[in-house]
VMD Tcl script that builds the backbone (N, CA, C; Angstrom):
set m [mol new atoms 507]
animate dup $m
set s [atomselect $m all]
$s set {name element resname resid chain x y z} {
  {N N UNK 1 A 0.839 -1.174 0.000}
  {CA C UNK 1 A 0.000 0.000 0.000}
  {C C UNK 1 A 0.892 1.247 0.000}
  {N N UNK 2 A 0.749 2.775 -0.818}
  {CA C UNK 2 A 0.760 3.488 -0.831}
  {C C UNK 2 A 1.448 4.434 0.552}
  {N N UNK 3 A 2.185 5.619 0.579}
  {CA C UNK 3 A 2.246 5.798 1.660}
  {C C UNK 3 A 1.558 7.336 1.262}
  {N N UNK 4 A 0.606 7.787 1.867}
  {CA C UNK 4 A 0.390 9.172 1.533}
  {C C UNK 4 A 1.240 10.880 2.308}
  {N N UNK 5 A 1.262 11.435 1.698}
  {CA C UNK 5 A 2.284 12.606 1.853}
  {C C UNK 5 A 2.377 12.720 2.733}
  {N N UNK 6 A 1.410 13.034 4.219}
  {CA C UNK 6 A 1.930 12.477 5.328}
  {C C UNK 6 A 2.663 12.144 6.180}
  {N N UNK 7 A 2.554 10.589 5.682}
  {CA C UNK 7 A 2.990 9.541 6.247}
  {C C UNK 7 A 4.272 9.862 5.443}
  {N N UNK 8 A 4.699 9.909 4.288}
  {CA C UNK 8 A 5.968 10.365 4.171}
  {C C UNK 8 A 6.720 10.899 4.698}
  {N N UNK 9 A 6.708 12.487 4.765}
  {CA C UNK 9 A 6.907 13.262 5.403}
  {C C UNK 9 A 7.146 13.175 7.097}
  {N N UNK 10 A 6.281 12.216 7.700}
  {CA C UNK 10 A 6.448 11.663 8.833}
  {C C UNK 10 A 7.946 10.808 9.094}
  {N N UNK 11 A 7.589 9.888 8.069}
  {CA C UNK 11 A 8.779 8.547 7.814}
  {C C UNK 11 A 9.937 9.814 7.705}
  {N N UNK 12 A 10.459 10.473 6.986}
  {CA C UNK 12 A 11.050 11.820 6.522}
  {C C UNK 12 A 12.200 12.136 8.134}
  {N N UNK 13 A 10.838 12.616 8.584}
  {CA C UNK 13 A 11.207 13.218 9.973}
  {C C UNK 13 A 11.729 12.136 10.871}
  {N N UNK 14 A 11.214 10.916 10.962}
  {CA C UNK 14 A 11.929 10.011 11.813}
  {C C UNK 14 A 13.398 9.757 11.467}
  {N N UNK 15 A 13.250 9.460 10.217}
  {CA C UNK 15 A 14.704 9.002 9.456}
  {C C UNK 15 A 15.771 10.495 9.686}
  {N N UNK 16 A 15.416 11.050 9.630}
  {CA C UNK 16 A 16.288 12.618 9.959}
  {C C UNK 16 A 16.774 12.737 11.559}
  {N N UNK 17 A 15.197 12.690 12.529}
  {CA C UNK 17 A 15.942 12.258 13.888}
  {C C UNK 17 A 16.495 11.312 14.137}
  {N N UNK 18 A 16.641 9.967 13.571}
  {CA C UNK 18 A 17.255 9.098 13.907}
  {C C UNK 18 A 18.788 9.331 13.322}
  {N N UNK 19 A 19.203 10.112 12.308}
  {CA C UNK 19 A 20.586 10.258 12.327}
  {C C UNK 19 A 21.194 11.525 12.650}
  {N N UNK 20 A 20.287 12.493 13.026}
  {CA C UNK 20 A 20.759 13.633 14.239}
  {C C UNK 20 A 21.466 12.362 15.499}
  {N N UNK 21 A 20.518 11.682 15.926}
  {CA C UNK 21 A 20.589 11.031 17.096}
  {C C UNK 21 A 22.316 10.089 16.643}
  {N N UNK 22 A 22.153 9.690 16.126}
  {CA C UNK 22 A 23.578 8.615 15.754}
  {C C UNK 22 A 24.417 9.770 15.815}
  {N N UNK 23 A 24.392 10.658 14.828}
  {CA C UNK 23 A 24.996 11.771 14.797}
  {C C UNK 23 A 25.904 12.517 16.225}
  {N N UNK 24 A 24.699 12.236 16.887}
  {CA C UNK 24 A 25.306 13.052 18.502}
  {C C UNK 24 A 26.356 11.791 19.082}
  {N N UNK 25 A 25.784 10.584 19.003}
  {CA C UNK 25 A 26.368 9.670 19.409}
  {C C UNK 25 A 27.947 9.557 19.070}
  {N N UNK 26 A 27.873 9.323 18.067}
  {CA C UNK 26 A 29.162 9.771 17.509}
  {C C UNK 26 A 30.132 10.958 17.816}
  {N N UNK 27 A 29.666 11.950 17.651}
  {CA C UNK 27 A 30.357 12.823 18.534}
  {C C UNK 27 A 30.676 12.663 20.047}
  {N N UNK 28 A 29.534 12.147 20.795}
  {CA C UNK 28 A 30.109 12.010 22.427}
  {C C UNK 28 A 31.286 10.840 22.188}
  {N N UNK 29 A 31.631 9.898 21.104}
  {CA C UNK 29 A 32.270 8.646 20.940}
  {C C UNK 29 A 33.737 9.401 20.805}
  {N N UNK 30 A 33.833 10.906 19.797}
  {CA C UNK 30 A 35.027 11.428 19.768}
  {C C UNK 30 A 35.474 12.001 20.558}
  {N N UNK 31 A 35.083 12.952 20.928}
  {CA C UNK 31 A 35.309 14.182 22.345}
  {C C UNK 31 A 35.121 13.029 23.365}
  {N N UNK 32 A 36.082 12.020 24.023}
  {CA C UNK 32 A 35.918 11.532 25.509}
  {C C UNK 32 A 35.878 12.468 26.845}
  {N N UNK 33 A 37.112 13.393 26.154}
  {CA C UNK 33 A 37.734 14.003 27.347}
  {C C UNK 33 A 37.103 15.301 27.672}
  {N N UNK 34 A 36.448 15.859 28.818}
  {CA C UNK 34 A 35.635 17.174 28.748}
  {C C UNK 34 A 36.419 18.406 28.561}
  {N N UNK 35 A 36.447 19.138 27.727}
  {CA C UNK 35 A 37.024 20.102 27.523}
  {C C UNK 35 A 37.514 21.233 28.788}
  {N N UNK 36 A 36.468 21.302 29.851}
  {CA C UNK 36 A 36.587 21.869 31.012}
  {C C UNK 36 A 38.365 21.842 31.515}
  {N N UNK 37 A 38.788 20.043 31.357}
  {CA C UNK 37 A 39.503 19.872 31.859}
  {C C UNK 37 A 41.001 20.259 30.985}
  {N N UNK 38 A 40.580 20.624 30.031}
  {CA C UNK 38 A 41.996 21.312 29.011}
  {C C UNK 38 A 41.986 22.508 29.429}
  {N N UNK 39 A 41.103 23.055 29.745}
  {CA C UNK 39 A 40.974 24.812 29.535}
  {C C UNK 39 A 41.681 25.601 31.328}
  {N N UNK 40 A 41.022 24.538 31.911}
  {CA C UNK 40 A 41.571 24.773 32.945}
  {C C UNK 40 A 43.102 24.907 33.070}
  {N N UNK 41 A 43.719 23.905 32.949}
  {CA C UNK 41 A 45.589 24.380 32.539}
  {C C UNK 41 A 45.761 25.292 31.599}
  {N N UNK 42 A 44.995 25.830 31.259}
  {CA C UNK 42 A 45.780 26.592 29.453}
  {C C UNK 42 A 44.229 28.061 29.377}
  {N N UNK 43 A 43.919 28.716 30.424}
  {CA C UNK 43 A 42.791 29.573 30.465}
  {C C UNK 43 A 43.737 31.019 30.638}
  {N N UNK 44 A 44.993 31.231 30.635}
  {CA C UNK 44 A 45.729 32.338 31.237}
  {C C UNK 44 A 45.413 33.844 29.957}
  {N N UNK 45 A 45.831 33.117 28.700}
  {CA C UNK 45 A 45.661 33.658 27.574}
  {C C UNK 45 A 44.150 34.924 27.524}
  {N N UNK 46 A 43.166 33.459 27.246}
  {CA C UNK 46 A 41.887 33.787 27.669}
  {C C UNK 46 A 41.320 34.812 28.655}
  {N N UNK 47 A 41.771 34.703 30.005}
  {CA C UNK 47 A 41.657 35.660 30.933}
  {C C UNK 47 A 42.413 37.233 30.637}
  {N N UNK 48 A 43.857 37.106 29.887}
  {CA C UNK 48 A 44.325 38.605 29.923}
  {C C UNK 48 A 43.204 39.246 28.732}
  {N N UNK 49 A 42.860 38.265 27.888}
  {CA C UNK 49 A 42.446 39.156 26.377}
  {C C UNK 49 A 40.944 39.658 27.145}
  {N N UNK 50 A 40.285 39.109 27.949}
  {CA C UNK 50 A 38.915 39.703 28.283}
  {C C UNK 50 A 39.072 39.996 29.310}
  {N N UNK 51 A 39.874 40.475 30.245}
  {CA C UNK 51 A 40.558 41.463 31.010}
  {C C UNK 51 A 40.786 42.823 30.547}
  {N N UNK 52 A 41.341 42.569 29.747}
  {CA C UNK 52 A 42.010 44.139 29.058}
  {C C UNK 52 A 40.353 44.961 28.569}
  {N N UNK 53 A 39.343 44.114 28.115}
  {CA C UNK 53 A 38.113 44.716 27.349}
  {C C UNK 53 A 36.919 44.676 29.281}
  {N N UNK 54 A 37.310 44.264 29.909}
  {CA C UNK 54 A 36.510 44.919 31.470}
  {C C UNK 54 A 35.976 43.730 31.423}
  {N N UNK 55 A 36.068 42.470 30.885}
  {CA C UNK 55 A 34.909 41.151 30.784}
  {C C UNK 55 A 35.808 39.860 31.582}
  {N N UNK 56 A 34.926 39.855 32.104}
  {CA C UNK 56 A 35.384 38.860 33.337}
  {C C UNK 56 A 35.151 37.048 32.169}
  {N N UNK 57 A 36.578 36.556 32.551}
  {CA C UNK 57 A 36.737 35.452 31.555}
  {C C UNK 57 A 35.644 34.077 31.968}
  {N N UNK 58 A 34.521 33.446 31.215}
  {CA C UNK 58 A 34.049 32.203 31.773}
  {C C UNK 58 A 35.189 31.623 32.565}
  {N N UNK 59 A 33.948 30.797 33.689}
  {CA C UNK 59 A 35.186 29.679 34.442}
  {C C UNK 59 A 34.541 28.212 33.919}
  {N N UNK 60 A 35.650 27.713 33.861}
  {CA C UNK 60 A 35.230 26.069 33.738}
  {C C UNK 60 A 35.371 24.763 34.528}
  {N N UNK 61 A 34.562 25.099 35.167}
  {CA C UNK 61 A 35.134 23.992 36.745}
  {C C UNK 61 A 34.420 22.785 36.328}
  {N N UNK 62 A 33.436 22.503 35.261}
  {CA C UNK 62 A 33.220 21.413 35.277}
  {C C UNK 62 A 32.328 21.400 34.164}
  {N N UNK 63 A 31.701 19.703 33.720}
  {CA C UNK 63 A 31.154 19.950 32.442}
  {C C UNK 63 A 29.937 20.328 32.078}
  {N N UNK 64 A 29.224 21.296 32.710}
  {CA C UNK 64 A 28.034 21.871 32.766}
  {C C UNK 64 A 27.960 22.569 31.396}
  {N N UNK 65 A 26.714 22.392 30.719}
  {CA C UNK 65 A 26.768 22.716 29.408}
  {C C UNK 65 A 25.814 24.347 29.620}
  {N N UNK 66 A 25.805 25.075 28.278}
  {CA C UNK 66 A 25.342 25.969 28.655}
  {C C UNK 66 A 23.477 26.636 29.155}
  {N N UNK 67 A 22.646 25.748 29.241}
  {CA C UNK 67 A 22.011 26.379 29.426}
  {C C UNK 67 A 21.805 26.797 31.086}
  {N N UNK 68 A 22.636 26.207 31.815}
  {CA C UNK 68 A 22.811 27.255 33.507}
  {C C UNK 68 A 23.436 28.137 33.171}
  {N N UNK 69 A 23.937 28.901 32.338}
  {CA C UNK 69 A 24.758 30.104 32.221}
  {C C UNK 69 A 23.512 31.324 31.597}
  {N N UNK 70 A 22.634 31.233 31.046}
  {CA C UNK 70 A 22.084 31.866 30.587}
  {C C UNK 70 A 21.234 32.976 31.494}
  {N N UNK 71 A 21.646 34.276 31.724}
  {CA C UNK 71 A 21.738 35.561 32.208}
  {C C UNK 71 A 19.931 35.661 32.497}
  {N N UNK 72 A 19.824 35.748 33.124}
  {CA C UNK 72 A 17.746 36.193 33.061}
  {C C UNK 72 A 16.964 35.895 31.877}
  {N N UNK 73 A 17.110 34.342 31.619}
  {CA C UNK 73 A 16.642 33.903 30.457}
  {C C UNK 73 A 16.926 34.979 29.101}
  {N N UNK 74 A 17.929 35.380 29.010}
  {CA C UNK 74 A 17.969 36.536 27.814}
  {C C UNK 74 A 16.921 36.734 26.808}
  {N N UNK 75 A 16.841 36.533 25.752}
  {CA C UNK 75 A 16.503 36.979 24.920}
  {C C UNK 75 A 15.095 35.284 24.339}
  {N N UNK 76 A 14.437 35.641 23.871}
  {CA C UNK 76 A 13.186 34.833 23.179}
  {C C UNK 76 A 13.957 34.136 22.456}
  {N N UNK 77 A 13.591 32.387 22.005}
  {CA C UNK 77 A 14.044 32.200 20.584}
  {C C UNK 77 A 16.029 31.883 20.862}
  {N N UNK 78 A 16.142 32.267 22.107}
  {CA C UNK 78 A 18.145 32.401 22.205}
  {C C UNK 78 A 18.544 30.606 22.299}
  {N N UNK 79 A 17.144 29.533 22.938}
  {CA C UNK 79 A 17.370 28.417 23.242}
  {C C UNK 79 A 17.909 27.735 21.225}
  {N N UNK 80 A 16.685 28.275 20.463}
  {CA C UNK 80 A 16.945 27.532 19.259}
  {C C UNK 80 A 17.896 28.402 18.381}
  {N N UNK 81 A 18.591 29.553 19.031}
  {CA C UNK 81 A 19.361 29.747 17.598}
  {C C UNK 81 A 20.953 29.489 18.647}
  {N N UNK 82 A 20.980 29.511 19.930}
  {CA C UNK 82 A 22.681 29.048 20.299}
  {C C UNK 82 A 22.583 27.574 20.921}
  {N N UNK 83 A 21.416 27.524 21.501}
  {CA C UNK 83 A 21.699 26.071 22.216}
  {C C UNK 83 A 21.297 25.141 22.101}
  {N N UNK 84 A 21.274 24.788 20.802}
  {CA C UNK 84 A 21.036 23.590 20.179}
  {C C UNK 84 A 22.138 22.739 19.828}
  {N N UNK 85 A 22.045 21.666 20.468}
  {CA C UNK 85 A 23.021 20.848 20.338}
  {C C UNK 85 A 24.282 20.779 21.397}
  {N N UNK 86 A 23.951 22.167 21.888}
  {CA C UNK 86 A 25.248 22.335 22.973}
  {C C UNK 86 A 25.447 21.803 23.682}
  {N N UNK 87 A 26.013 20.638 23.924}
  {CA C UNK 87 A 26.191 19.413 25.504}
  {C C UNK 87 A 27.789 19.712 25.726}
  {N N UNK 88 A 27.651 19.830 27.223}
  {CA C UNK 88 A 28.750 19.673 28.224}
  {C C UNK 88 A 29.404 21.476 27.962}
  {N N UNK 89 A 30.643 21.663 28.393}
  {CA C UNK 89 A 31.720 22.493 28.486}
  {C C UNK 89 A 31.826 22.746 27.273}
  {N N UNK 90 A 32.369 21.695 26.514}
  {CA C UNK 90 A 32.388 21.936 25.133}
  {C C UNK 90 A 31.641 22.846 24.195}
  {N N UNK 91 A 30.376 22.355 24.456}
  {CA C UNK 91 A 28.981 23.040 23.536}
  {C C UNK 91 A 29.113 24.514 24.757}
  {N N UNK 92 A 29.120 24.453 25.482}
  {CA C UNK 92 A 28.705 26.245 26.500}
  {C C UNK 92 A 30.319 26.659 25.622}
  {N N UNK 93 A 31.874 26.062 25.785}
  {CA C UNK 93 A 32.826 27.471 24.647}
  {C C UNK 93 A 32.093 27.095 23.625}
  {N N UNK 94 A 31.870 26.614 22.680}
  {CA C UNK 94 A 31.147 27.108 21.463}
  {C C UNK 94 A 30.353 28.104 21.551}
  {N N UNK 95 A 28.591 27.912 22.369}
  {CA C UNK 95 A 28.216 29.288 22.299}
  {C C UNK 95 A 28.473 30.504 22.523}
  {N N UNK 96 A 29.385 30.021 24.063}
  {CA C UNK 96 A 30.538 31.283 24.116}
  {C C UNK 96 A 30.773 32.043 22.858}
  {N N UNK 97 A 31.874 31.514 21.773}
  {CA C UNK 97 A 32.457 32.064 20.861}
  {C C UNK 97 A 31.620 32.249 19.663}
  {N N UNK 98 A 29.993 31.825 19.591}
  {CA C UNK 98 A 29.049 32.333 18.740}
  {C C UNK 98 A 28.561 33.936 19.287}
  {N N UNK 99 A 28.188 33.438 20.834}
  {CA C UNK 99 A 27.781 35.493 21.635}
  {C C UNK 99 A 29.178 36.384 21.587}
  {N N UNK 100 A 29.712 35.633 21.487}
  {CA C UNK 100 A 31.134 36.984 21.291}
  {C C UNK 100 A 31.260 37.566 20.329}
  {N N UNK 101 A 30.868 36.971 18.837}
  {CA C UNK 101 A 30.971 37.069 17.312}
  {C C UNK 101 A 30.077 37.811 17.163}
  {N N UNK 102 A 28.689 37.355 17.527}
  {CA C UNK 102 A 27.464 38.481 17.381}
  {C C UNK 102 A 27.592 39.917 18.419}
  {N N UNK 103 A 28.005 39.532 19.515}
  {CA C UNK 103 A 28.097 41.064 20.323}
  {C C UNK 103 A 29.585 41.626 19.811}
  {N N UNK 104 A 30.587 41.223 19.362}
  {CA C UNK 104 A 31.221 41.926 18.678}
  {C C UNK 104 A 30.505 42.636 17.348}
  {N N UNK 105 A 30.514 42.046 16.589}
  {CA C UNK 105 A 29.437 42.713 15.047}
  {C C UNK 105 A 28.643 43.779 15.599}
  {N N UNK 106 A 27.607 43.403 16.786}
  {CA C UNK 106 A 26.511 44.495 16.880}
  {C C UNK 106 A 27.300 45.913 17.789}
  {N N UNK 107 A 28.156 45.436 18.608}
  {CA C UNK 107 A 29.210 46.859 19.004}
  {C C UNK 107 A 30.095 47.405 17.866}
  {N N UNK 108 A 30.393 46.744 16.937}
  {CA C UNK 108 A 31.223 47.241 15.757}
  {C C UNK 108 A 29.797 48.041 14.884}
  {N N UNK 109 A 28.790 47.833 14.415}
  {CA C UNK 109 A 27.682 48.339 14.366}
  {C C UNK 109 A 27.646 49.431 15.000}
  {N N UNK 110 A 27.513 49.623 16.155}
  {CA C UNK 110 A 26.961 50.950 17.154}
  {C C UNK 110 A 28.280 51.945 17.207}
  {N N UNK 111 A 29.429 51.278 16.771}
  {CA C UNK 111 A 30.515 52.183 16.646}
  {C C UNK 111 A 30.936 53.056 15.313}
  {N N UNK 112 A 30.239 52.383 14.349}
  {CA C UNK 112 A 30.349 52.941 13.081}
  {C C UNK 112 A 29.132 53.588 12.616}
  {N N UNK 113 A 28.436 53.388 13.024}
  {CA C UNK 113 A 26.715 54.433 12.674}
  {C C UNK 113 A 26.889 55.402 14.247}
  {N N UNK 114 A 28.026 55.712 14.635}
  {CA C UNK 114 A 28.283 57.162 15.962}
  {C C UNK 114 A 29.108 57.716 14.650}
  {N N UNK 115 A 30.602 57.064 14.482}
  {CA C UNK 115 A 31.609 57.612 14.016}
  {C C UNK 115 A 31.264 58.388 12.721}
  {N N UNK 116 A 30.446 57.892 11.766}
  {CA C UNK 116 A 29.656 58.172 10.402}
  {C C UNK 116 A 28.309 59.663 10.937}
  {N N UNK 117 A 27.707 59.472 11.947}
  {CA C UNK 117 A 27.895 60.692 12.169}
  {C C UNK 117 A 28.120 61.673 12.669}
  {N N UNK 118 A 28.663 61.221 13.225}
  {CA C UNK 118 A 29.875 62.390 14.119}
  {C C UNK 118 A 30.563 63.532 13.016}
  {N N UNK 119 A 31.118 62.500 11.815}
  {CA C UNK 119 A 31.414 62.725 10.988}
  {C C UNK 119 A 30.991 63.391 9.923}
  {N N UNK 120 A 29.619 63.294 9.442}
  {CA C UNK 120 A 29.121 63.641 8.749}
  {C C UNK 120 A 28.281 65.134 9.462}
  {N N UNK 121 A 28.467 64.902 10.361}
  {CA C UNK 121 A 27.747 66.549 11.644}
  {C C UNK 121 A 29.040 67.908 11.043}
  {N N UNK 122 A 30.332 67.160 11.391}
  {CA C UNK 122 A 31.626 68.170 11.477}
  {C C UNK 122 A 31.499 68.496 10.000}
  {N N UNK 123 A 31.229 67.646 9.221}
  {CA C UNK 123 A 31.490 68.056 7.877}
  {C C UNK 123 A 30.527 69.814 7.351}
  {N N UNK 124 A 29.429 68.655 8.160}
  {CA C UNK 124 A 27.643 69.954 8.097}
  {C C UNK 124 A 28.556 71.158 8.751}
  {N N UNK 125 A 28.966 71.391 9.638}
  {CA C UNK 125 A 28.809 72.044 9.991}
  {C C UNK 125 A 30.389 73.653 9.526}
  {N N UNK 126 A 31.350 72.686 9.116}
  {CA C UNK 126 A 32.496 72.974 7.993}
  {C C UNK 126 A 31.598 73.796 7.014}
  {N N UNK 127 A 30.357 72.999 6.292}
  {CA C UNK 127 A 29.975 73.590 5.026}
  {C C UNK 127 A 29.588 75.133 5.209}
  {N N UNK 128 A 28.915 74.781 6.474}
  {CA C UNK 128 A 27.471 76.142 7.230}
  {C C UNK 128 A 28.601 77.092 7.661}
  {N N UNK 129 A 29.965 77.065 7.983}
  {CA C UNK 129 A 30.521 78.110 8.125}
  {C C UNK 129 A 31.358 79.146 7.131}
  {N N UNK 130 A 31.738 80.008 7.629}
  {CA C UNK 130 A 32.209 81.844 6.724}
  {C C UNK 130 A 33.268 81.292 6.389}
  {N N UNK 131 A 33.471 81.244 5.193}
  {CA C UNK 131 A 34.902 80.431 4.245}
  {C C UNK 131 A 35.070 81.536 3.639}
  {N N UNK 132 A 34.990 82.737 3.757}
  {CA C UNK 132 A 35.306 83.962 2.972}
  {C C UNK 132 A 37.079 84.296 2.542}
  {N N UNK 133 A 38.032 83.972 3.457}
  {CA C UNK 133 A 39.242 83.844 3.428}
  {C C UNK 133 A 39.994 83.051 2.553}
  {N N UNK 134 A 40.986 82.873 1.787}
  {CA C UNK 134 A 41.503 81.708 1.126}
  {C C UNK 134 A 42.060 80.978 1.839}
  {N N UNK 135 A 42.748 81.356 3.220}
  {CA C UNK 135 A 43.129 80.656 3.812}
  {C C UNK 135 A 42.711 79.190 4.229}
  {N N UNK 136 A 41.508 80.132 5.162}
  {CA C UNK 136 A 40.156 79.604 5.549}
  {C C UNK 136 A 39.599 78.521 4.440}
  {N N UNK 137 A 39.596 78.823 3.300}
  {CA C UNK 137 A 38.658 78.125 2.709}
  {C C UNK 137 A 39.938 76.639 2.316}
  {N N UNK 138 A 40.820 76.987 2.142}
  {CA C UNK 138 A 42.138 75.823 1.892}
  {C C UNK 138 A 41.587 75.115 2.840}
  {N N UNK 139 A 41.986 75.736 4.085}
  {CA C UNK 139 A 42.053 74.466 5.454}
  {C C UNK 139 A 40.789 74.092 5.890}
  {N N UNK 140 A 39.454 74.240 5.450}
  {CA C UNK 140 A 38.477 73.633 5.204}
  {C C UNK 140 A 38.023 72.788 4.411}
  {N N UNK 141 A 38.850 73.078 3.375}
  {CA C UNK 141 A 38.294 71.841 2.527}
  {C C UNK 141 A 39.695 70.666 2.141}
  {N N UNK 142 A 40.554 70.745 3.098}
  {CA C UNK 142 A 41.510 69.732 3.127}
  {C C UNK 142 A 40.748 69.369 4.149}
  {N N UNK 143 A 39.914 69.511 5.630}
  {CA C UNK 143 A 39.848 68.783 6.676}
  {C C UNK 143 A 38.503 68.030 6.112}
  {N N UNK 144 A 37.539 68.726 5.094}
  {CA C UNK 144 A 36.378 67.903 4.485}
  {C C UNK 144 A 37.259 66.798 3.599}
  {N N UNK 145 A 38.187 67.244 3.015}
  {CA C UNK 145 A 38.755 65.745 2.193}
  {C C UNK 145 A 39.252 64.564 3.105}
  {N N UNK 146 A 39.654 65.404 4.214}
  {CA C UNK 146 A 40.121 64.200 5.291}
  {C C UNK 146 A 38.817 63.447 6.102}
  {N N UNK 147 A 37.811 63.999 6.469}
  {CA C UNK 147 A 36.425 63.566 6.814}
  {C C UNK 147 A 35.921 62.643 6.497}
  {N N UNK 148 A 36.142 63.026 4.793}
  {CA C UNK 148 A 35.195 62.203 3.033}
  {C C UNK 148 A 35.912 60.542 3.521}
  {N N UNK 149 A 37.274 60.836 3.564}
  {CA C UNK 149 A 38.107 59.890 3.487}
  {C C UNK 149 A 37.909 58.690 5.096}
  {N N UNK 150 A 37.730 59.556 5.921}
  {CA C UNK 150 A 37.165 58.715 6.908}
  {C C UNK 150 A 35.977 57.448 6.732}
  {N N UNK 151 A 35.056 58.599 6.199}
  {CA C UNK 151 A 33.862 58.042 5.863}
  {C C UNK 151 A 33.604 56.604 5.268}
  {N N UNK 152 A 34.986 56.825 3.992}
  {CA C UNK 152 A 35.074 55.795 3.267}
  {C C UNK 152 A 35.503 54.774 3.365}
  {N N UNK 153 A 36.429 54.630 4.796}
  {CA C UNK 153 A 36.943 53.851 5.108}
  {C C UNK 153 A 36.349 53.125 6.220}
  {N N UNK 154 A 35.118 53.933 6.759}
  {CA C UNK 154 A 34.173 53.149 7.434}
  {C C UNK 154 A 33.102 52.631 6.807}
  {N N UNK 155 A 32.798 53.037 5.402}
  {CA C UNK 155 A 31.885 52.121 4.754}
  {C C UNK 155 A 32.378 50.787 4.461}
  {N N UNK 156 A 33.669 50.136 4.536}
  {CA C UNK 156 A 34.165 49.662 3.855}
  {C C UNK 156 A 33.802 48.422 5.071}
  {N N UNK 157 A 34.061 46.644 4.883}
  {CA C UNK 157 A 33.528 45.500 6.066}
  {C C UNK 157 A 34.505 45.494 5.786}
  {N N UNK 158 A 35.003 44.268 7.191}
  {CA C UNK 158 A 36.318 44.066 7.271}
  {C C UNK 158 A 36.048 42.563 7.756}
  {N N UNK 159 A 37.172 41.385 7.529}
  {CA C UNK 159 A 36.848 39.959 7.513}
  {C C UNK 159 A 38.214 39.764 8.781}
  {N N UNK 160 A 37.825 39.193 10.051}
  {CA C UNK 160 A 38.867 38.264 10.756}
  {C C UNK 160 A 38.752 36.901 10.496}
  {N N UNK 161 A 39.799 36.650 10.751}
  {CA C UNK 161 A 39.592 35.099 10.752}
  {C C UNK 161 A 40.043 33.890 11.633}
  {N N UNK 162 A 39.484 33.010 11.906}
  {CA C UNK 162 A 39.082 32.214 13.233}
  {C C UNK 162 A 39.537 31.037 13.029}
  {N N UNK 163 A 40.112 29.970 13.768}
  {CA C UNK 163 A 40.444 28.426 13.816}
  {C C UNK 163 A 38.817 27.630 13.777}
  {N N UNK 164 A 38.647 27.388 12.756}
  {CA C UNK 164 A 37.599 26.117 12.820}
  {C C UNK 164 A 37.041 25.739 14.020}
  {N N UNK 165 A 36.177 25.801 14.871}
  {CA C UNK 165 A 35.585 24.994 15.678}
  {C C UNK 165 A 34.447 24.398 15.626}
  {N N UNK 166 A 34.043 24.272 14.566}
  {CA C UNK 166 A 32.719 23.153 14.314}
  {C C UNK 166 A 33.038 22.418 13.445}
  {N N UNK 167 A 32.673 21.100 14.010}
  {CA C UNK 167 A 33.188 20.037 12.747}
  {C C UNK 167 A 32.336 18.747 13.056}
  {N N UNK 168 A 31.757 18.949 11.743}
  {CA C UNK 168 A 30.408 17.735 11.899}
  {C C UNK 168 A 30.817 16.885 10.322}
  {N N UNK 169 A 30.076 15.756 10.637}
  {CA C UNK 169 A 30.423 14.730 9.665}
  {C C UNK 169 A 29.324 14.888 8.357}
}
mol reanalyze $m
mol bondsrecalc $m
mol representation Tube
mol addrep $m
């Protein structure tokens, strides 16, 4: 007999969780060792770089994965887009280094839509003034070419780049 769309679609979904599920298995089969326990000897690095920025470094005393870390339930929706999949120490530095990536971007964001117009104010306000002088008008419109040039160099994205840490089969 026939299977109707459904029941396909059903069959679909089982066959998909069932090799998510192998899937995980496999992974707990590679990672034996909890990561907690590497980071702990080798966290010094870690601590000066989010030191220097006022951010107190995660601790890893053990393999608690991340959803006890999560601040006053943050944000709606934060369970299915970071903590999925996240088990143990391991999965909490991963999301770690996913909220660092996004709150970096969105502070690099809030720093370049100030600087752009900050920028674009001094320029306004260069234009709106008495340039009657040649002097005056030289060293105004070298500091607007230097402005322009700012500008342009904040329109511009910029790419870092990171050691691999996700690796699925």
């Amino acid at each position: 007999m026939a299977l109707n769309p459904a029941e396909k679609q059903r069959a679909y979904r089982e066959r998909q969780k069932e090799k998510e599920r192998q899937a995980s298995l496999a992974v707990r089969d590679i990672y034996k060792r909890p990561f907690f326990e590497i980071l702990e000897h080798d966290s010094a690095l870690l601590e000066q770089t989010l030191s220097i920025a006022g951010i107190e470094a995660p601790s890893f005393e053990d393999d608690s994965g991340p959803e006890g870390f999560v601040i006053n339930n943050a944000t709606a929706g934060a369970d299915d887009i970071f903590l999925t999949n996240a088990k143990g120490s391991l999965g909490r530095a991963e999301v770690i280094i996913e909220c660092l990536i996004d709150a970096a971007a969105d502070l690099a964001y809030y720093v370049n839509r100030h600087k752009r117009s900050e920028i674009k104010e001094r320029i306004a306000e260069i234009e709106a003034s008495d340039l009657g002088e040649p002097e005056v008008k030289k060293a105004a419109f070298k500091e607007v070419t230097r402005l322009n040039k700012m500008l342009d160099q904040l329109s511009k994205q910029i790419r870092w780049t990171f050691p691999q840490w996700k690796a699925t089969d």
